[in-house]
C-alpha positions as CSV (number, residue, x, y, z in Angstrom):
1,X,-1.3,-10.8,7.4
2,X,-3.2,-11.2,4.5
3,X,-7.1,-10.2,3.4
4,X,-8.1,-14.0,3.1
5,X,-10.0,-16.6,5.6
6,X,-7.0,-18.2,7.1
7,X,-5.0,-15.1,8.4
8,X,-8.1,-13.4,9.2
9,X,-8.9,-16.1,11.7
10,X,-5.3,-15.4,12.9
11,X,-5.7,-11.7,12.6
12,X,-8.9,-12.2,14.8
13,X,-7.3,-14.1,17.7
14,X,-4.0,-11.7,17.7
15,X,-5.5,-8.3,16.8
16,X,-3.7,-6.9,19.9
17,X,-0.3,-7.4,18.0
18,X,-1.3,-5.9,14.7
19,X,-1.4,-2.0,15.0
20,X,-0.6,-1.4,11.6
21,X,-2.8,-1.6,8.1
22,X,-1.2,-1.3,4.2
23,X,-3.6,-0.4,1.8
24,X,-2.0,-0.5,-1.8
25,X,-3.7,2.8,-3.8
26,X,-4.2,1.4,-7.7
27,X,-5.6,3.6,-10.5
28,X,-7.2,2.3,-13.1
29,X,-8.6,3.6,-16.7
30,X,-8.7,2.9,-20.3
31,X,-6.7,5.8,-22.0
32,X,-3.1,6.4,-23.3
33,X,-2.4,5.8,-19.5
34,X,-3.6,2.5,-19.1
35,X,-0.7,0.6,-19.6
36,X,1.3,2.7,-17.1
37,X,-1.2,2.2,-14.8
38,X,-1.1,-1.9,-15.1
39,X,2.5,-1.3,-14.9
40,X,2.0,0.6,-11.5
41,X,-0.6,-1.8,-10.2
42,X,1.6,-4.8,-11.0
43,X,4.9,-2.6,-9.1
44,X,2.6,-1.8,-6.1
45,X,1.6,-5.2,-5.7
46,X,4.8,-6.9,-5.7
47,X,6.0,-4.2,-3.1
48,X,2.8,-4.7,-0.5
49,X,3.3,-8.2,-1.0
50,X,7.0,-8.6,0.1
51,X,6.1,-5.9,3.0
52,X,3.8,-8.3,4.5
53,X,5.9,-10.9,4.5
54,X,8.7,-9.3,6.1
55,X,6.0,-7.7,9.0
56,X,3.8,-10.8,9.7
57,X,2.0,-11.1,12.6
58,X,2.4,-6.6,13.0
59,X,0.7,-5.6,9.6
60,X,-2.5,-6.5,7.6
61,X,-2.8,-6.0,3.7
62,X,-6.3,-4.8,2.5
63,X,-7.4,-5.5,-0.5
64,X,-6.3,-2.6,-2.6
65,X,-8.1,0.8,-3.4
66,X,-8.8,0.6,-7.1
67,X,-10.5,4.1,-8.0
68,X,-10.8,5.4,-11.8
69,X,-7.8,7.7,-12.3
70,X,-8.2,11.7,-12.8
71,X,-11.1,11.9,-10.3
72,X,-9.0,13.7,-7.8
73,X,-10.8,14.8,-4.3
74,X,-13.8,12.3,-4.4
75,X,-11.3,9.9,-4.1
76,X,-9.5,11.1,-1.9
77,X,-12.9,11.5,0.6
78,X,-13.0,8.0,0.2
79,X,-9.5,6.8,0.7
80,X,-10.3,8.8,4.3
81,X,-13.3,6.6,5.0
82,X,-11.0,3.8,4.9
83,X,-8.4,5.1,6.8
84,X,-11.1,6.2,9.4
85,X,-12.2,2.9,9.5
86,X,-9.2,1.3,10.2
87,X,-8.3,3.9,13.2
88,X,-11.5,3.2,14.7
89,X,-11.1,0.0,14.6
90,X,-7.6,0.3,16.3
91,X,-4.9,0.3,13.5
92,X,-2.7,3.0,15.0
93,X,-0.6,3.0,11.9
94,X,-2.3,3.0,8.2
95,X,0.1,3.3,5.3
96,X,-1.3,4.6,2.1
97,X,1.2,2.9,-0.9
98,X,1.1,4.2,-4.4
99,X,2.6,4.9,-7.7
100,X,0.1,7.8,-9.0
101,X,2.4,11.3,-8.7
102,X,-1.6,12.9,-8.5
103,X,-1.9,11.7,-4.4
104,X,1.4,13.5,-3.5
105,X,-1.0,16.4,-3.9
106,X,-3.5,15.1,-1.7
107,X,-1.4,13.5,1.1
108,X,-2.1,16.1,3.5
109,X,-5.7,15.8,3.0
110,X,-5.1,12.2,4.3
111,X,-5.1,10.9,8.2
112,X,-2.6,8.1,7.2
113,X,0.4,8.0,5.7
114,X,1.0,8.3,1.9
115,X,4.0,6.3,0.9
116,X,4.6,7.0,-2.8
117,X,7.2,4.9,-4.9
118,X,7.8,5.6,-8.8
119,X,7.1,2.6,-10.7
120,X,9.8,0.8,-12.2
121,X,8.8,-1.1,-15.3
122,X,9.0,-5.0,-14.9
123,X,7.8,-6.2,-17.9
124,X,10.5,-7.1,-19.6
125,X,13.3,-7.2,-17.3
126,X,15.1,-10.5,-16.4
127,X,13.9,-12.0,-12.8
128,X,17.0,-12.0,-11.2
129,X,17.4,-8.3,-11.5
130,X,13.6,-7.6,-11.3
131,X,13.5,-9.7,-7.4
132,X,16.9,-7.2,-6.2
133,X,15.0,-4.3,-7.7
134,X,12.1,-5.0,-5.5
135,X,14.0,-6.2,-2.4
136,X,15.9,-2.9,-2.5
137,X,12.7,-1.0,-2.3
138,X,11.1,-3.2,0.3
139,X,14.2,-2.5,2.5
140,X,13.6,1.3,2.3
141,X,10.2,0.9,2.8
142,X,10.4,-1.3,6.2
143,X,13.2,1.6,7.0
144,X,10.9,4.2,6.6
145,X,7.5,2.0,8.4
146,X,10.2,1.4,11.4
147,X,11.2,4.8,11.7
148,X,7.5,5.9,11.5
149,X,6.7,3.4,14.2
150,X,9.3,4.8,16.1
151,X,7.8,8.6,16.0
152,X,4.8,7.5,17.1
């Protein structure tokens, strides 16, 4: 389900059924990174996106955690507010979904699950090959969520 007024109407009646939160993790900044970043944001979105279509009705996408890159452990304190949130508010599973190599160093710090994905480049790729390059790394990611889902 989505973060708007419709499926959070739904998401309010069937809350029983949806144990699982995705929280897309965006940097953001104005240096010789930026346009990686954009590039990462734009990768990231496409992937939650697509993952919520394929677990309607089992998984809400927040809006996504936008933080100002390089500021390392406040960040990360804050990420684990939300995650705490959405425990206590009984999301059993919270997946964490990012391009930024920098949280791979802070996933232990965090109560959810960090999924990172390298960003692949989209912009100037043809859409035919960009849509299979993204469908392929949904697939892995619903493997992995499944298998997580299983664990628990």
């Amino acid at each position: 389900m989505l973060w708007n007024a419709k499926e959070i109407g739904l998401y309010l009646k069937e809350k029983a059924y949806i144990d699982t939160v995705i929280v897309p993790i965006l940097p953001i900044s104005f240096t010789d990174r930026t346009k990686q970043e954009a590039e990462q944001a734009e990768f990231i979105t496409l992937l939650t996106n697509l993952l919520e279509k394929q677990f309607k009705g089992r998984m809400l996408l927040v809006p996504p955690f936008t933080y100002i890159s390089g500021k390392g452990k406040g960040e990360t304190e804050k990420l684990q507010e939300w995650i705490e949130e959405f425990k206590e508010n009984q999301f059993e599973h919270v997946f964490c979904l990012t391009s930024d190599i920098e949280w791979k160093e802070f996933e232990q710090d965090l109560g959810g699950n960090l999924i990172w994905m390298p960003s692949i480049p989209l912009e100037h790729m043809e859409e035919k090959y960009k849509r299979k390059i993204i469908d392929d790394q949904v697939n892995q990611l619903v493997k992995l969520i499944v298998q997580k889902w299983q664990t628990n």
